[in-house]
FILUM-452317 format. One record per residue (C-alpha): y, x negated, z; residue number from 1; residue in three letters. Coordinates in steps of 0.001 Angstrom, whole numbers. Layout:
BEGIN
<kolse <Y; X; Z>; NUM; 'Ala'>
...
//
This chain:
BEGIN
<kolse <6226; 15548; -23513>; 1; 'Unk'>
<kolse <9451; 16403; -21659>; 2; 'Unk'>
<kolse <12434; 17480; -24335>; 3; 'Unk'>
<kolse <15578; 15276; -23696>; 4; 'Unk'>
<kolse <16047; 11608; -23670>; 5; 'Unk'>
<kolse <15127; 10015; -20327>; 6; 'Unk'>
<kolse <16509; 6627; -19376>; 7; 'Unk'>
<kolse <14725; 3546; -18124>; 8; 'Unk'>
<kolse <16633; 437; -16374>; 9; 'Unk'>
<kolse <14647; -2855; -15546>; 10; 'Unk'>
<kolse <16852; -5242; -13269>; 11; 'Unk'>
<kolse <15925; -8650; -12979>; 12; 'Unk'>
<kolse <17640; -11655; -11442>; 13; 'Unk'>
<kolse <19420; -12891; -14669>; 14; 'Unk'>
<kolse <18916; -9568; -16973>; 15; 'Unk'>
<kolse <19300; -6033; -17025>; 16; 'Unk'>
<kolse <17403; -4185; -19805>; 17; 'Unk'>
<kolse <17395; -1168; -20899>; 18; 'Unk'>
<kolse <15730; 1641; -22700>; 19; 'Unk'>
<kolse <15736; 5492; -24013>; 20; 'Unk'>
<kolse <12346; 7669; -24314>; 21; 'Unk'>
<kolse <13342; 10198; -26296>; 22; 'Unk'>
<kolse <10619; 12706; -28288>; 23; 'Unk'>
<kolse <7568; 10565; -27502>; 24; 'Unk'>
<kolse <9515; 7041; -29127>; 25; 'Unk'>
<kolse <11186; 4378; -26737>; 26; 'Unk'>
<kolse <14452; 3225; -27970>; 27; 'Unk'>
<kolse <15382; -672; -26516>; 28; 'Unk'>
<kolse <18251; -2368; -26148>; 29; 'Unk'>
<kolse <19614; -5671; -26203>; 30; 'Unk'>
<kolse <19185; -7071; -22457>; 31; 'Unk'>
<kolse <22521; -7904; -20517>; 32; 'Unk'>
<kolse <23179; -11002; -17614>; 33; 'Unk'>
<kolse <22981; -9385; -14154>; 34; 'Unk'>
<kolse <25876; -9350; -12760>; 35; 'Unk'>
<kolse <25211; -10482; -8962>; 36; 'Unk'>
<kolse <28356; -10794; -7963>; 37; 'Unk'>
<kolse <28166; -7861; -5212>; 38; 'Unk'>
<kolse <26795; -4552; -4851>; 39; 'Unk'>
<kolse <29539; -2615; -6341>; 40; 'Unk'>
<kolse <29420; -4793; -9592>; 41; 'Unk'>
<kolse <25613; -4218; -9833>; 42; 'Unk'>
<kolse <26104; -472; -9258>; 43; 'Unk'>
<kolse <29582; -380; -11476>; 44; 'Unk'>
<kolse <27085; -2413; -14342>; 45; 'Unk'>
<kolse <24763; 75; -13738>; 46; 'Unk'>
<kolse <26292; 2755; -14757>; 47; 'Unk'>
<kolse <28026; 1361; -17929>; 48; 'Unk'>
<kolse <24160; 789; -18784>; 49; 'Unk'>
<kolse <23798; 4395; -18940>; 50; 'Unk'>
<kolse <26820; 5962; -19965>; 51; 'Unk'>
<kolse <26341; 3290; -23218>; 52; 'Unk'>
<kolse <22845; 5299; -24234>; 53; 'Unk'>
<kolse <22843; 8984; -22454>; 54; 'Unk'>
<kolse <24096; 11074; -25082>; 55; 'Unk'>
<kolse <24339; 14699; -25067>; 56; 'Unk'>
<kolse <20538; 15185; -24100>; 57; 'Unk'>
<kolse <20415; 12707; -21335>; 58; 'Unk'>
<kolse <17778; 14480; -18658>; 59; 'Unk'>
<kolse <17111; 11729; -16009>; 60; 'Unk'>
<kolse <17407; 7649; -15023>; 61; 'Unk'>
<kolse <14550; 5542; -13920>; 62; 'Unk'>
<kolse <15775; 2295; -12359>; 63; 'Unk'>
<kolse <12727; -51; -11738>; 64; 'Unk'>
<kolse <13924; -3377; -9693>; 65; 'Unk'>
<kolse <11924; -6309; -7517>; 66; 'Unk'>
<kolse <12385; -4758; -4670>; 67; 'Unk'>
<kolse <10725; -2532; -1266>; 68; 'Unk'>
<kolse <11528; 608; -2602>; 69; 'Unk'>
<kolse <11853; 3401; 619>; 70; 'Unk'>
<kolse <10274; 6022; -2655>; 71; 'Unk'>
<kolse <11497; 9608; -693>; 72; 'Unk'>
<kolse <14866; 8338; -101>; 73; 'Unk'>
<kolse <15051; 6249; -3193>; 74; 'Unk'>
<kolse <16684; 3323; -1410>; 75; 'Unk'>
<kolse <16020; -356; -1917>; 76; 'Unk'>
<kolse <14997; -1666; 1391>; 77; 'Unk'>
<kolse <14652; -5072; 224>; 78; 'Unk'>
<kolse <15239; -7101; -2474>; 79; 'Unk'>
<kolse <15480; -11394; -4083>; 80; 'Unk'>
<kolse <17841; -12914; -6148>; 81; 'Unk'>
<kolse <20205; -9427; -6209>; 82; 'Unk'>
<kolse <23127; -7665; -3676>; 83; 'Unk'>
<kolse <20582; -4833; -2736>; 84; 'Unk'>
<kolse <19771; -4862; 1031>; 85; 'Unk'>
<kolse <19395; -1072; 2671>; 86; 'Unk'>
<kolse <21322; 278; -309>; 87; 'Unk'>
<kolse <21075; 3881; -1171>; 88; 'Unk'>
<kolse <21446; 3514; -4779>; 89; 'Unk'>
<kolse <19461; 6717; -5746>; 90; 'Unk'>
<kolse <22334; 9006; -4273>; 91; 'Unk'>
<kolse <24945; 6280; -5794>; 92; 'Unk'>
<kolse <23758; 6926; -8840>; 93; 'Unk'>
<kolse <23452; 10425; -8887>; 94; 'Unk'>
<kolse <26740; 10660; -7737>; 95; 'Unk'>
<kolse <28638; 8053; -10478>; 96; 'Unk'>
<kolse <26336; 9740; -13151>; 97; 'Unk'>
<kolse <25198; 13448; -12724>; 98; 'Unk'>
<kolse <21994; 13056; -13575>; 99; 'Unk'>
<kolse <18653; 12902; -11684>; 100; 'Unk'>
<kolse <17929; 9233; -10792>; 101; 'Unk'>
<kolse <14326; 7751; -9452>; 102; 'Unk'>
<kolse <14240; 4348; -8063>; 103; 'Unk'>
<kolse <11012; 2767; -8493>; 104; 'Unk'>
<kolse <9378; -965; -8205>; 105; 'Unk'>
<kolse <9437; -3013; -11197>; 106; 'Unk'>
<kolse <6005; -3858; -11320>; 107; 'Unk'>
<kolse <4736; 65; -10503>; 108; 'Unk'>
<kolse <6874; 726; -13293>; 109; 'Unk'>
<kolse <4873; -2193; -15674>; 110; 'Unk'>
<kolse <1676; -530; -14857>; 111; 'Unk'>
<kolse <2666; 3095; -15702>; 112; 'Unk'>
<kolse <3724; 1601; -19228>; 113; 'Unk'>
<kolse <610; 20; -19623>; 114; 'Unk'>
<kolse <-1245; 3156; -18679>; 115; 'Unk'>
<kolse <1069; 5133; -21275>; 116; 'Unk'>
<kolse <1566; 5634; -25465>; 117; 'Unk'>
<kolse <4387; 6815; -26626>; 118; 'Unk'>
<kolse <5143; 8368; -23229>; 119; 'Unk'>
<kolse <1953; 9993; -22649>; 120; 'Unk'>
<kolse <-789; 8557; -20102>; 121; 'Unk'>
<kolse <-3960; 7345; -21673>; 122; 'Unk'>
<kolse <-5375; 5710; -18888>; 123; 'Unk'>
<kolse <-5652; 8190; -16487>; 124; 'Unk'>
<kolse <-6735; 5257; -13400>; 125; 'Unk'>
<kolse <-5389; 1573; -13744>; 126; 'Unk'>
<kolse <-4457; -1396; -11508>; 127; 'Unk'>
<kolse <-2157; -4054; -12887>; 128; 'Unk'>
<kolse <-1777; -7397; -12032>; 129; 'Unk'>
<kolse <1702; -9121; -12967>; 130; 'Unk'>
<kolse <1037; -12769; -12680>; 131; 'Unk'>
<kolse <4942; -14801; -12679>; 132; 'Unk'>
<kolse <6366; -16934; -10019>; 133; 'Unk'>
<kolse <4386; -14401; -7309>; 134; 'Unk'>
<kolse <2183; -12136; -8119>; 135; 'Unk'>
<kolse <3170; -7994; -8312>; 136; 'Unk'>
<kolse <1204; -5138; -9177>; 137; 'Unk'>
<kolse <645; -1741; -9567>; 138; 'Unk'>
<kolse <-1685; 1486; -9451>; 139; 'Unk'>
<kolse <-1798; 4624; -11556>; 140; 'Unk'>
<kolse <-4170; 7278; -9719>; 141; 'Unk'>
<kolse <-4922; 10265; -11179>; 142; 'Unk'>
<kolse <-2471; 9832; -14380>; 143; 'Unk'>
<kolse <660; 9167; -11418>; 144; 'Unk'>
<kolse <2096; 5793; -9835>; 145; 'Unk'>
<kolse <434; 5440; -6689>; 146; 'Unk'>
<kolse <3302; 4575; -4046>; 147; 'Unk'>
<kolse <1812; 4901; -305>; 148; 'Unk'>
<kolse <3544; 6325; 2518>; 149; 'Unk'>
<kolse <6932; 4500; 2394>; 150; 'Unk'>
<kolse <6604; 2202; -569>; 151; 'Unk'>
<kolse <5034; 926; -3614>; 152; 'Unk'>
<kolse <1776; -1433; -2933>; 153; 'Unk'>
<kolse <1673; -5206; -2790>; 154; 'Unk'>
<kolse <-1342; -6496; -4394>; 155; 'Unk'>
<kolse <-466; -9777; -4270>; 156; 'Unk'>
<kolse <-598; -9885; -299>; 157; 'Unk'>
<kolse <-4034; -9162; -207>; 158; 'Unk'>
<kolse <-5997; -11797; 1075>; 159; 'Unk'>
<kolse <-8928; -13362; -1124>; 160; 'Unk'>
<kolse <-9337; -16433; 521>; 161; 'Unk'>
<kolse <-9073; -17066; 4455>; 162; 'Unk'>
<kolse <-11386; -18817; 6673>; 163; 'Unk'>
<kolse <-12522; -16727; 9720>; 164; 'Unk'>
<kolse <-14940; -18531; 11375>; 165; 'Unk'>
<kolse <-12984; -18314; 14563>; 166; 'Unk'>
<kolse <-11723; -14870; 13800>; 167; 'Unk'>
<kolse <-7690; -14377; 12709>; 168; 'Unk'>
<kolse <-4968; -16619; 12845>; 169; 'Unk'>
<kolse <-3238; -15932; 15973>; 170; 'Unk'>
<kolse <249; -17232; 13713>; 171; 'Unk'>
<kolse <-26; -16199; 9891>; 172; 'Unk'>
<kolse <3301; -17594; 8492>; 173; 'Unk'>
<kolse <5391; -16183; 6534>; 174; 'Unk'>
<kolse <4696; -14177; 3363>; 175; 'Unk'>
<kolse <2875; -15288; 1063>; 176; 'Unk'>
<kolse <431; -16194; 3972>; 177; 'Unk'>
<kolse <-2289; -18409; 3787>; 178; 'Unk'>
<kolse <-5124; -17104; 1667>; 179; 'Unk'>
<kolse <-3584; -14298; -15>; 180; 'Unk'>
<kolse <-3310; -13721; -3508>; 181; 'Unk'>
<kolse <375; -14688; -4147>; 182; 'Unk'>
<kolse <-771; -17953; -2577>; 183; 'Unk'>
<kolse <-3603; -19330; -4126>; 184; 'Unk'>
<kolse <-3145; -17042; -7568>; 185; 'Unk'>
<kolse <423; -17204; -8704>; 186; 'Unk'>
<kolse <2593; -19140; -11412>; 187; 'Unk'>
<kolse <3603; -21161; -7851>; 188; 'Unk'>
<kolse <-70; -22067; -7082>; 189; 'Unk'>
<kolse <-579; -22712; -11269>; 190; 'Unk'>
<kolse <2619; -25280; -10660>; 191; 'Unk'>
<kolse <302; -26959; -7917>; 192; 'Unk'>
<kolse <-2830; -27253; -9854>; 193; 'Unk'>
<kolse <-1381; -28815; -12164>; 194; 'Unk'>
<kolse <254; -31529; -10330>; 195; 'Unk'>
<kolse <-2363; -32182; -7954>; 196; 'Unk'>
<kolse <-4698; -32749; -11453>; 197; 'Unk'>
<kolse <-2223; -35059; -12783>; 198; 'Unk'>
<kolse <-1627; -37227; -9874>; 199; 'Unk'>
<kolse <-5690; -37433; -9299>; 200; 'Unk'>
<kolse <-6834; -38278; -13006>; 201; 'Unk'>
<kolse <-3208; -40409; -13842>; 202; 'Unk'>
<kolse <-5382; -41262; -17582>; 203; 'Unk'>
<kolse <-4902; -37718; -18435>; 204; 'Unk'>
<kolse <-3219; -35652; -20584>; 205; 'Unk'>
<kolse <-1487; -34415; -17546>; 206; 'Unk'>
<kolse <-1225; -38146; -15478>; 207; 'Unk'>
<kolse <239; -39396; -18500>; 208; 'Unk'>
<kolse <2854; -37179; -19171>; 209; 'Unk'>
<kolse <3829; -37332; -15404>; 210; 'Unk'>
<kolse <3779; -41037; -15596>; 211; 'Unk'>
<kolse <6415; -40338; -18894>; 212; 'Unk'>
<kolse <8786; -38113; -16385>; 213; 'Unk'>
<kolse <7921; -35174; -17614>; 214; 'Unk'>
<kolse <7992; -32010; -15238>; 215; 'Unk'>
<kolse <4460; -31134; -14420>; 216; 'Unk'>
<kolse <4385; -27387; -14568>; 217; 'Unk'>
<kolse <1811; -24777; -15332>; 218; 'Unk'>
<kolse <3613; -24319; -19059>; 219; 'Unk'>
<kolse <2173; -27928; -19143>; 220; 'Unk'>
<kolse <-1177; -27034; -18281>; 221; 'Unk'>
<kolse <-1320; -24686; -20515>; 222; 'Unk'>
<kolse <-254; -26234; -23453>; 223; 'Unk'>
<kolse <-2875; -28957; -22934>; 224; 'Unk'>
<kolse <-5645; -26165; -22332>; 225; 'Unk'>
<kolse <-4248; -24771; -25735>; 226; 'Unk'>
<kolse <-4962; -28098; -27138>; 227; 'Unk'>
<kolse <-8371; -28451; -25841>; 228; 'Unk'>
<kolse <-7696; -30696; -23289>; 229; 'Unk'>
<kolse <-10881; -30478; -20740>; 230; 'Unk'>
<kolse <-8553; -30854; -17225>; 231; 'Unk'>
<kolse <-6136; -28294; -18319>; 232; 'Unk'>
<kolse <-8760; -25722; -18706>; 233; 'Unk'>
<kolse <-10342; -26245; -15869>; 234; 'Unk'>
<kolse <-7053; -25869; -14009>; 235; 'Unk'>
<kolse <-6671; -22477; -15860>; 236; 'Unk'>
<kolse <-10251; -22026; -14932>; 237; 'Unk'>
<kolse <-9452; -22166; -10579>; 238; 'Unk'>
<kolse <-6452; -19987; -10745>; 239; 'Unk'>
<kolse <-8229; -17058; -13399>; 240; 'Unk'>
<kolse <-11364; -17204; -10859>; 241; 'Unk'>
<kolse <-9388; -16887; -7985>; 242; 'Unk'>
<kolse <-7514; -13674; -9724>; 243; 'Unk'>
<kolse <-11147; -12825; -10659>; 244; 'Unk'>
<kolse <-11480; -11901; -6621>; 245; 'Unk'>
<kolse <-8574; -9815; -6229>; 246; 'Unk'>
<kolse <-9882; -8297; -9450>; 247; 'Unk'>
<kolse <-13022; -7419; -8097>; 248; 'Unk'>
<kolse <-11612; -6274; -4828>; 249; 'Unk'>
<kolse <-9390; -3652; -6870>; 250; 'Unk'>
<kolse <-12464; -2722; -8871>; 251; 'Unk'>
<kolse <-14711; -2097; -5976>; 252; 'Unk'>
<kolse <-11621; -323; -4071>; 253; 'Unk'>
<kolse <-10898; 1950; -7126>; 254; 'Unk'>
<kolse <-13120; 2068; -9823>; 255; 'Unk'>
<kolse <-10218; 2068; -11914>; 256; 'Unk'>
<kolse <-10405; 2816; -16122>; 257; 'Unk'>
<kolse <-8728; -294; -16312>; 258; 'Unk'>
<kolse <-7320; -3226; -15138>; 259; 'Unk'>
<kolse <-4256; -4913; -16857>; 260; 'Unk'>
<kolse <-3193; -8550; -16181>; 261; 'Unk'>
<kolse <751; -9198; -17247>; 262; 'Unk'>
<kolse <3662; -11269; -16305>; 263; 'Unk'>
<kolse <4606; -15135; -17510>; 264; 'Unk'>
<kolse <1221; -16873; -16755>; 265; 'Unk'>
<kolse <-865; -14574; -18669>; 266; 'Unk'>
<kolse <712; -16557; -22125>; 267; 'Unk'>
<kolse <-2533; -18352; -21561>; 268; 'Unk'>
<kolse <-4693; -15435; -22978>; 269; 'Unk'>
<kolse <-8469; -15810; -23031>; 270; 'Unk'>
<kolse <-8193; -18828; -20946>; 271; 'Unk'>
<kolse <-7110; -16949; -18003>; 272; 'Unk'>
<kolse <-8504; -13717; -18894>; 273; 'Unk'>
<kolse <-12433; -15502; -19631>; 274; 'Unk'>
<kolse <-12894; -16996; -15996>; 275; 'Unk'>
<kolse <-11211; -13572; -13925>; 276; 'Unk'>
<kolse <-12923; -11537; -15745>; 277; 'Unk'>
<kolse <-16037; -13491; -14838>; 278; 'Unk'>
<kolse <-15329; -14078; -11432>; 279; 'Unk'>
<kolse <-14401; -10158; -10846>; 280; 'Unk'>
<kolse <-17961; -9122; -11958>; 281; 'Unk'>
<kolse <-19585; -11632; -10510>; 282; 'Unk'>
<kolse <-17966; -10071; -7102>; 283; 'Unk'>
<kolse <-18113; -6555; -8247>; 284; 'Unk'>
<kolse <-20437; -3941; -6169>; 285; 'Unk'>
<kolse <-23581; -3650; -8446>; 286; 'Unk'>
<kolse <-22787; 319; -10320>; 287; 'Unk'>
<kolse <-19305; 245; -8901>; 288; 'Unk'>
<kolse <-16619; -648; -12149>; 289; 'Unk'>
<kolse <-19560; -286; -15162>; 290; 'Unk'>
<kolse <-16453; 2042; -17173>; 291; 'Unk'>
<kolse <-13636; -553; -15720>; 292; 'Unk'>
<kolse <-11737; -2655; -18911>; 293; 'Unk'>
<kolse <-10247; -5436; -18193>; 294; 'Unk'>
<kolse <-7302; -7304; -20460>; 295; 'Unk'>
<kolse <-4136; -8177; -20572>; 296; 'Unk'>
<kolse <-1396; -6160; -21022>; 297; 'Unk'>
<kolse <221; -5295; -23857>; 298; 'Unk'>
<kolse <4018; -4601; -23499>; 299; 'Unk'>
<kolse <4549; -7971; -22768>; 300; 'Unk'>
<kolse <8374; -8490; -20717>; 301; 'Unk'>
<kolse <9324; -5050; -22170>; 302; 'Unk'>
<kolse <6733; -3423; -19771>; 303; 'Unk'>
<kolse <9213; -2738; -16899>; 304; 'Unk'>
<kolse <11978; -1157; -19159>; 305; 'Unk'>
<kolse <9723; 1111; -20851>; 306; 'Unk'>
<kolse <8151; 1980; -17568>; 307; 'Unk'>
<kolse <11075; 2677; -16157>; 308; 'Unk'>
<kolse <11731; 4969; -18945>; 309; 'Unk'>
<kolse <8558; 6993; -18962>; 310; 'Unk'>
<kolse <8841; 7314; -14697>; 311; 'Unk'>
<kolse <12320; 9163; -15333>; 312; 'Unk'>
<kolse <10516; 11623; -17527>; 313; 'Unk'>
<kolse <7267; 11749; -15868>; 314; 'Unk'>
<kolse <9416; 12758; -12076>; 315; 'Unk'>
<kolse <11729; 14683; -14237>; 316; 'Unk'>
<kolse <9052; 16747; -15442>; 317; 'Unk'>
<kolse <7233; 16581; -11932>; 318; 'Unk'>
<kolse <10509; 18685; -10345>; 319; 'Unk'>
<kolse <11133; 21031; -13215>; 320; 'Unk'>
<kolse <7616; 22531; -12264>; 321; 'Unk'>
<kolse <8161; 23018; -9160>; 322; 'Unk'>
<kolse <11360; 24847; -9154>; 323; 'Unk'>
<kolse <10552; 29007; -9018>; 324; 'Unk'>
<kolse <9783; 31007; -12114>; 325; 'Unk'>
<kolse <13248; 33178; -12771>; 326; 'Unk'>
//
C-alpha cells in the first residue's frame, strides 16, 4: 500500500461523492448536488471537493465520471446529463490543484473496488456488470483496469440477441442498438417487462395496480417478486437470463475469478442473480469458467467513489516505479 492519502471523486448527474484512501482505510463523505450549471462550475466544484479533504499528505486524485474517457490524455470525450464534451479536465485539474490527477470511467472504477479490500486487489481477474437505467461495466486483468486502446470498454453494447438469418442490418440505429445488452438487459428493458406483463394479465398484481394509476416500473416488479407474486418473478426471470448471456460471453471471453453484478436493479438479489447465473452456465464453454464466482457486488452506490479512490493510488503507485533509481 502506497503511503499518503489518495483521493477518489465519483460524479453523477445529481451528486458528487467523495472519498479519501488513506493507510489501507477509505474515508467517505457526505455526497454534494452536481452543480451542472457549466463547465467551469463543475471544474470550480471540483476542486473545492478536494481542497475540503487533501490535507498535508494528499498524493493523487482519481475522478471517475459516466463518460468516454480518451485514458492517455485523460480527457472526457463524451459525457450525459453533465457540461463535459472534449474537455481536458486531467490537465485542469492538475493545474487548479498540484497534484497528479487520473480520469477514469465510473463503472471501470466500480469494478476495481469490487476487485479490492481495503485498497489492495483480491481478485486478481473480474468483469462487472452495473445494471441501472443502461447497463456499464468493467474489467480488471491481471490485478489492473483493463481500458483498450483509447477508452474504457462498453459491455453493455455487446450484442446477445440479434437475428442474422439474412446476415447484418444494413441500418443498426442508434446506440443501444437492437439486440445488445443495454437493450434487452437494462433497468429500461426491466421498465418494459413490466408494463407489457401488466397490460397482458390486467387481474394481476401488476394489471391491477396499473388499472389503480400507479406507475408501472421495474421497482414495481420487484416488489411483487419480493412478495411472491408468480408474474413478477418471471419478469425478473427474462431480464436475469438475458444478463445470464452476456455473462457467459464474458466468462468464455475471459475466464475471469469473478464476475460482479451492481447498479440499481440488482436490489432484487437472488431473484436476478438465480436465473443469470443459470443462464451464463448453461451458455458457458464446457471447462472454460469452472474457478469463475459469480454475485453481486458488494459496495453497493459507494462502489464508484471508493474506486475512484483506490485508481488514484493504484496509477500513483504505477508512475512512482517507473521514475529512475537516484
Amino acid at each position: 500500500m502506497s503511503d499518503g492519502r489518495f483521493i477518489g471523486i465519483d460524479v453523477g448527474g445529481t451528486k458528487i461523492a467523495t472519498a479519501v484512501l488513506e493507510h489501507g482505510t477509505f474515508e467517505t463523505y457526505e455526497p454534494v448536488p452536481t452543480r451542472t450549471g457549466s463547465t467551469d462550475d463543475l471544474v470550480r466544484q471540483l476542486t473545492e471537493q478536494v481542497e475540503r479533504c487533501r490535507g498535508e499528505s494528499a498524493r493523487a486524485i482519481a475522478i471517475g465520471l459516466p463518460s468516454i474517457i480518451d485514458v492517455a490524455g485523460g480527457g472526457v470525450r463524451h459525457t450525459v446529463n453533465l457540461p463535459l464534451h472534449d474537455v481536458p479536465l486531467r490537465s485542469l485539474m492538475s493545474e487548479r490543484c498540484g497534484l497528479p490527477v487520473y480520469v477514469e470511467n465510473d463503472a471501470s472504477c466500480a469494478a476495481l473496488a469490487e476487485a479490492q479490500v481495503a485498497g489492495q486487489i483480491v481478485s486478481e481477474n473480474l468483469v462487472m456488470f452495473t445494471i441501472g437505467t443502461g447497463v456499464g461495466g468493467g474489467l480488471v486483468l491481471g490485478g489492473k483496469l483493463y481500458r483498450g486502446a483509447t477508452s474504457a470498454v462498453e459491455l453493455g453494447h455487446t450484442v446477445i440477441g440479434l437475428d442474422l438469418a439474412d446476415g447484418a442490418p444494413t441500418d443498426p440505429g442508434a446506440f443501444p442498438q437492437s439486440g445488445s445488452l443495454e437493450s434487452l438487459a437494462s433497468g429500461r428493458a426491466l421498465d418494459r417487462l413490466t408494463l407489457e406483463s401488466a397490460r397482458a394479465n390486467p387481474n394481476s398484481f401488476l394489471g391491477r395496480r396499473l388499472a389503480d394509476g400507479d406507475e408501472i416500473t421495474g421497482h414495481v416488479a420487484v416488489e411483487g417478486a419480493n412478495g411472491g407474486d408468480v408474474l413478477c418473478r418471471n419478469v425478473l426471470r427474462v431480464l436475469g437470463e438475458r444478463l445470464g448471456i452476456g455473462i457467459a460471453n464474458a466468462i468464455n471471453t475471459f475466464d475471469p475469478d469473478e464476475v460482479v453484478i451492481g447498479g440499481g436493479v440488482s436490489v432484487a438479489g437472488d431473484l436476478l442473480l438465480v436465473p443469470a447465473t443459470r443462464a451464463a452456465l448453461n451458455h458457458t464453454v464446457p471447462g472454460i469458467g469452472t474457478q469463475t464466482k459469480i454475485r453481486l457486488a458488494r459496495h453497493g452506490p459507494q462502489a464508484g467513489v471508493l474506486g475512484a479512490a483506490t485508481v488514484a493510488a493504484q496509477e500513483w503507485a504505477l508512475e512512482r516505479a517507473k521514475e529512475p533509481v537516484q
